[in-house]
N, C-alpha and C positions, 0 to 999 in steps of 0.2 A: 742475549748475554745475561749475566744474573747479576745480584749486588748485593752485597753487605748488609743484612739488617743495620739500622742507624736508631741513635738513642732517640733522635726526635719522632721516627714510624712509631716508637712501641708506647711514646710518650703523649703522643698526637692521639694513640686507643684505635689505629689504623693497621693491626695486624697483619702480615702476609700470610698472601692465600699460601697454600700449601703448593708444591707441582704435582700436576695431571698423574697419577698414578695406574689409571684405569678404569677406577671403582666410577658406577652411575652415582653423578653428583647429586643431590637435591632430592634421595628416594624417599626420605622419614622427615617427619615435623617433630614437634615436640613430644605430644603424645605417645606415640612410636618410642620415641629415646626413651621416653620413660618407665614404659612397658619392659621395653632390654634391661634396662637398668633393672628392675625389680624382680625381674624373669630370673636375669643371672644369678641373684642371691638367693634364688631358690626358697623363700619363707617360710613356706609349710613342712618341707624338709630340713631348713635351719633350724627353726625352732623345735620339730620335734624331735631331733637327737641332739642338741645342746643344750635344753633350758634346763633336764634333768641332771646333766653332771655340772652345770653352775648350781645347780641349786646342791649338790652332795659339797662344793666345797664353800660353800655362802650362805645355806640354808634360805630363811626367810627373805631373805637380801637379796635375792637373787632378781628382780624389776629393779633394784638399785646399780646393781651389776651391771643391766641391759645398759639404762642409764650413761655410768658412765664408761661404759666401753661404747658408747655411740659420741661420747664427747671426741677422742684422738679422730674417728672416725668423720666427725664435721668438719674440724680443723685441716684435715688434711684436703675434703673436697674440696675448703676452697683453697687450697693448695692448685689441687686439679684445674679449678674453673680459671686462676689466672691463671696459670700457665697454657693453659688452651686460647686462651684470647691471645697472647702474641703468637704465641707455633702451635698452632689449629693441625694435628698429624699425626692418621692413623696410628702412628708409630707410639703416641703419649710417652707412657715415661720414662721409654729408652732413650725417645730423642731430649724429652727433656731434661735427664740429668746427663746425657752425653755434650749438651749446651753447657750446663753447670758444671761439671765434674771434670769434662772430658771420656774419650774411648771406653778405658779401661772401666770406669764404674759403670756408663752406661752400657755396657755389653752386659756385665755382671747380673747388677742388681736392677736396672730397667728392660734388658732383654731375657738374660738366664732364669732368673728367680720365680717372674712371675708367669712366665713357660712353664716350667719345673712345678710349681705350684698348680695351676689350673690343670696341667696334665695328670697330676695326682686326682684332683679333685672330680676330674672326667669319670676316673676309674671306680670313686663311690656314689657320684650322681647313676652313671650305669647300671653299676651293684643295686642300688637303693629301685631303682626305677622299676629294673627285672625282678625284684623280689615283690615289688607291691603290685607290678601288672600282673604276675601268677596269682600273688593271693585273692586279687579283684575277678579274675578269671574263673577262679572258686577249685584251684589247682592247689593246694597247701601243701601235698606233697612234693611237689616239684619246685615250690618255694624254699622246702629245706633243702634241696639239695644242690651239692653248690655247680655240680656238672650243667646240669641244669640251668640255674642259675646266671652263669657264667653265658652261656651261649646266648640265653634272651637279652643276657648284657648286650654282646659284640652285636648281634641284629637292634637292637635300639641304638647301638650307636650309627650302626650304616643306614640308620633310616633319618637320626636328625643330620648324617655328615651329607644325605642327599639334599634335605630342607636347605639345611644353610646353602649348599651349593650352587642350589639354583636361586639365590638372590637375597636381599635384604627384607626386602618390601615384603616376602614370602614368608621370612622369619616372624618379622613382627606380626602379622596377620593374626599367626598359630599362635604368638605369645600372647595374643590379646585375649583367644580364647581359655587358653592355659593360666595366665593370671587372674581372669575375672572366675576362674573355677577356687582356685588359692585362696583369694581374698576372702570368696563368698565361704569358703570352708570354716576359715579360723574364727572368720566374724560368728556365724552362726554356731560355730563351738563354744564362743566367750560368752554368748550372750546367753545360751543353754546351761552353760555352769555357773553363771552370777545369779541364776532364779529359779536353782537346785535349792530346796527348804534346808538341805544341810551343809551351804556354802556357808562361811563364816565372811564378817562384813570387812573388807578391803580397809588399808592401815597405811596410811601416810609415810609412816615407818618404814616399810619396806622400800622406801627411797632414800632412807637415809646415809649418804653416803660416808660418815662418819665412825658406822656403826662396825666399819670389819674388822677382825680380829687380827690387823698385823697385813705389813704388805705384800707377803707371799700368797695370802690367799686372795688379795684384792689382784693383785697380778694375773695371778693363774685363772679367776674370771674373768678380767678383762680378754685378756688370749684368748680366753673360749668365744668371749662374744666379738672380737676382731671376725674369727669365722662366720658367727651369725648373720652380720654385715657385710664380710666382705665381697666383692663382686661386680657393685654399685659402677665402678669403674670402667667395665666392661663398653659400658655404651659409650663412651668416650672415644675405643676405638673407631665407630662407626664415624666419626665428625666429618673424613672428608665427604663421607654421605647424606649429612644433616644440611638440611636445609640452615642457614645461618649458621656454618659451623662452628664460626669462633665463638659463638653468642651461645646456640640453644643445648648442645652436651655440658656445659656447665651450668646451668638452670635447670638439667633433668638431672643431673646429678646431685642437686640439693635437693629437690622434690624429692626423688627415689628414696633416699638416705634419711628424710623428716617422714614420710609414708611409712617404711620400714618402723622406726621406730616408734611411734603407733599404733600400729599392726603388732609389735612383738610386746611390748609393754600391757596394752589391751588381753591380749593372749595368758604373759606370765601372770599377772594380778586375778585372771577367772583361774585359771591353773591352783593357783596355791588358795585361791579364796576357796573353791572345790575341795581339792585333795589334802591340801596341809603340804609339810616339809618333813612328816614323817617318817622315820626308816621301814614302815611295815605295811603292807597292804596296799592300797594305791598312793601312799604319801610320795611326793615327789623325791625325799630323800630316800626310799628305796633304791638301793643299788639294781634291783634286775627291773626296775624301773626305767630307767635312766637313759639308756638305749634309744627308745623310742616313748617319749611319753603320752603324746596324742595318740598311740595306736593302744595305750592301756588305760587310758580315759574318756576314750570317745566312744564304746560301748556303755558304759554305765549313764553317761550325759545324756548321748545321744540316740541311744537305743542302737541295737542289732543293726537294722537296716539303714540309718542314715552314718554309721559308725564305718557305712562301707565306700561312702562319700567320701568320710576323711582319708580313707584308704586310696582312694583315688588321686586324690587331693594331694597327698604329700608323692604317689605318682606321679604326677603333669608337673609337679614343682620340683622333682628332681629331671626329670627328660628334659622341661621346660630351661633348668638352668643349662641343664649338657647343650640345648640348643644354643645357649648364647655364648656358653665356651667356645662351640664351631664357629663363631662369627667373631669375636673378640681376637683368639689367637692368630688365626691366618691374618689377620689384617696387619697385628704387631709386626709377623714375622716380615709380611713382606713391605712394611716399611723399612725393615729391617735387610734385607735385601737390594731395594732399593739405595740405602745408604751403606753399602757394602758390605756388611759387619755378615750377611749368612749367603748362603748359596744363591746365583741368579734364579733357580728355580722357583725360588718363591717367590718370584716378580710376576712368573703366570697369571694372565688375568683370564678367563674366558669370555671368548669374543661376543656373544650373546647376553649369558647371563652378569657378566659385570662382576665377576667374583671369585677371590683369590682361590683358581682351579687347585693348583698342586698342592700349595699351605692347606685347605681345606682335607681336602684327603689325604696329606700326611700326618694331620694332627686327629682326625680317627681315627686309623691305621695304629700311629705310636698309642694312644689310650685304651684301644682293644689290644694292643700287644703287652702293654703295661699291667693290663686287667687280667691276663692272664699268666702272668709272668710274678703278680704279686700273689696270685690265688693258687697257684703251682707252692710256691715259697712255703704260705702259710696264713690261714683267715686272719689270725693276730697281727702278723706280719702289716696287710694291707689298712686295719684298724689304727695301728698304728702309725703306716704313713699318713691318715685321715689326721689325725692327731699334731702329725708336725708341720700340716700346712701354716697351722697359726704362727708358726716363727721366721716362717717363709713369707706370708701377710706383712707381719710388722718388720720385717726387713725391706721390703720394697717399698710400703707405704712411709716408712719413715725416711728414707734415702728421698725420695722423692719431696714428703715437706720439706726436706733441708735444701732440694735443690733449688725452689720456688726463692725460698731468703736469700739465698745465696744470686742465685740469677739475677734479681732484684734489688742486690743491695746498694744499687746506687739511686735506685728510684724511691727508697724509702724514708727520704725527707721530702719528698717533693708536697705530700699531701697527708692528712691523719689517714684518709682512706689506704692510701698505699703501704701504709705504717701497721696498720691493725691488719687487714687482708691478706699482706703480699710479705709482711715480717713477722707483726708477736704470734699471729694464730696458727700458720704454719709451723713455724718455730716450738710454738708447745706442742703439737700436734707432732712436729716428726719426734721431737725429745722422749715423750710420752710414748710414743712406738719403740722406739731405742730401748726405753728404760723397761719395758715389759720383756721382749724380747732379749736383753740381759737379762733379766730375772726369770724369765723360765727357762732359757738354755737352761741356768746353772741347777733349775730345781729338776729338768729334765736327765742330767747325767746321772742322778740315781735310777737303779736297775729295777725299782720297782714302779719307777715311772711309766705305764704303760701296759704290754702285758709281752714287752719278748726282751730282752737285753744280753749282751755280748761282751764277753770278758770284763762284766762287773759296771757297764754302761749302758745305759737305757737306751732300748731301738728307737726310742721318740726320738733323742736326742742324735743318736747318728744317722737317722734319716732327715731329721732340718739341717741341722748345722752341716752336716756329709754332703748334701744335695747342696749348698753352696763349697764347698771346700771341692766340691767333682767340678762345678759349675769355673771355678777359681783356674784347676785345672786345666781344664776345655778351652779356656778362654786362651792360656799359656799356647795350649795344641794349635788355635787356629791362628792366632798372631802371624804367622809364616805364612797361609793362603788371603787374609784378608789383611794384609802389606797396608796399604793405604790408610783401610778406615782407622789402624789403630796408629796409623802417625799423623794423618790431618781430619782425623773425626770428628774433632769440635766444629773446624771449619766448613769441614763437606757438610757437615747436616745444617750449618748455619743458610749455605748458599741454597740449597737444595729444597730449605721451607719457603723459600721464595719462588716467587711467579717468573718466568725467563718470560723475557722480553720480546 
């Protein structure tokens, strides 16, 4: 029989186990998690096409940018790490704002959103991965071309949808050697451009976060760097496979997240101490800069031949993160399954490898089909759905802070602990997401926002905001097939993170 979570279980710090879904429990320790965690966010690849277009809209400021666009980013993990301590489930933050909100959000913005977003995101880790395995291959023509291009996509994806298929333990293995390549890349990048004789000497200043000119441009780089970051998340999904799940994906989630920041700070400050923030030449405010900027400064730093490292580098760190999209998604969805809300297919486990069969190969399948369906359309096109994952970011991640307060709010006299952790930092942290995410929609609807727009509206903007408004849609469509979970979905998923008796 099943029961009721009770104020005193969650109160007592005695979480329920999640129920047996299939998955091999106890495969990854911490290490592992933390590995996913960092893998996912791709670093070599975040930072070298983002740190150039913060820096076109922030100039010098742009390690102040990193900054504070990793402060929403803190506050909400530990958003994440308590709400993982009472419902420890694969499912994260469908089930948990479907506990807070109810059905209808958690379908939305806990299951649609950040589907919708990662699936995007499959489709330029792909892109990015095949263009830099050709040029490493010493193929450059076949790097510009996008037919080309496109097909070493769809075989890189069917080779990481194999990796993840066949298990966790498999996943992390390859991400450990895939991240210790990342790390070793950027480190030895920074440390080659802070003892170039024509670096200039690093400046306190560029943290100041005081210094922006107005909050549309402090906005518009926070957005950017929500992308830098985002992703962290991902190992979360893996908890009912973590060893101490309710305990250690919330500990690698704040490691991964304080690591990151580090690592990208470290980075942007050799970056600008090297090149400057100039509009000409290699200054990072160069627009045909901007793109990629480790791939137009790591020749000069690092010479010809170790310049081919970094080329590497931001390869394994885009494949590496596609790897842990394959593992992140299939686990949501078939929690998500499991709690009625998607088709029983994605409840498939396979018998052997312990791992969500169908979800797995449906969600490479829909990202090669995505990948080709945006690259058909038009290159701008898919640049620009690159573009509006950031609004799709701070929609889920801020839905989610609020649901932690909200969940929580009768426990938030109990203790200062409970008060700081489980209400104020949450709380600013989902607000903070909200309020970016207002403010770039609306600078988004300008038709020069991006590079494609539509009867006088920016493509940025009708593919974030579109992609929930289709999402909003969808949700109306399947109301009728999935009867139940949207009239007692609080309840089923309440009973259901529970251990049966």
């Amino acid at each position: 029989m099943t029961t009721n979570p009770t104020d005193a279980t969650a109160r007592a710090g005695s979480p329920p186990a999640p129920i047996g879904k299939g998955l091999r429990g106890g495969s990854v320790g911490l290490l592992a998690a933390v590995a996913l965690g960092l893998s996912s966010v791709a670093p070599a690849y975040s930072i070298s096409v983002t740190l150039g277009f913060v820096t076109l809209v922030v100039g010098h400021l742009a390690p102040a940018a990193l900054l504070l666009g990793f402060v929403p980013i803190l506050l909400t993990a530990f958003a994440f790490r308590e709400l993982n301590r009472v419902m420890p489930d694969c499912g994260t933050t469908f089930v948990w704002t479907t506990r807070a909100f109810g059905p209808a959000v958690g379908w939305l913005s806990g299951g649609w959103v950040p589907q919708i977003a990662t699936l995007i995101a499959m489709t330029a880790l792909s892109q990015v991965g095949a263009t830099y395995l050709l040029e490493v291959l010493g193929l450059p023509a076949l790097a510009g071309d996008t037919t080309a291009v496109t097909i070493t996509s769809v075989l890189l994806l069917a080779a990481v949808t194999a990796i993840a298929y066949r298990g966790l333990q498999l996943a992390a293995s390859v991400q450990y050697v895939l991240l210790g390549l990342q790390l070793l890349a950027l480190l030895g990048f920074g440390a080659a451009a802070f003892v170039r004789a024509d670096a200039a000497t690093p400046s306190f200043a560029w943290l100041n976060p005081f210094a922006f000119g107005g909050f549309g441009p402090f906005a518009e780089a926070v957005l950017l760097c929500l992308f830098i970051y985002w992703g962290w998340d991902a190992l979360i999904t893996a908890n009912e496979e973590t060893r101490d799940g309710d305990r250690v994906p919330g500990q690698a989630a704040l490691i991964s997240t304080l690591v990151l920041l580090g690592t990208y700070l470290f980075t942007a400050f050799a970056a600008v101490s090297y090149a400057g923030t100039g509009t000409e030449g290699l200054g990072l405010g160069n627009p045909d800069n901007a793109a990629d900027i480790l791939a137009t400064l790591a020749p000069p730093v690092l010479g010809t031949a170790l310049a081919k490292l970094m080329q590497l580098a931001v390869c394994v760190s885009a494949v590496s993160a596609l790897l842990t999209c394959l593992v992140g998604s299939p686990r949501s969805a078939l929690s998500m399954g499991v709690h009625g809300a998607l088709p029983h297919a994605f409840t498939r486990i396979h018998t052997r490898h312990r791992t969500p069969s169908f979800g797995t190969v449906f969600f490479g399948a829909a990202a090669a089909a995505l990948l080709v369906l945006l690259t058909l359309v038009s290159d701008n096109f898919l640049g620009d759905a690159i573009l509006s994952i950031g609004l799709l970011i701070a929609c889920y991640y801020g839905v989610t802070a609020l649901a932690c307060v909200w969940y929580f709010r009768t426990w938030l006299r109990d203790s200062p602990r409970d008060l700081l952790l489980r209400g104020v930092m949450p709380l600013l942290g989902g607000l903070l997401m909200l309020a970016a995410f207002t403010r770039s929609a609306y600078d988004m609807v300008d038709p020069a926002y991006g590079s494609t727009s539509f009867h006088g509206v920016g493509g940025v903007f009708l593919l974030g905001v579109g992609s929930i408004a289709v999402g909003a849609l969808a949700m109306l469509i399947v109301r009728a097939r999935f009867r139940l979970f949207f009239r007692e979905g609080r309840r089923a998923v309440a009973e259901l993170t529970l251990t049966e008796d």
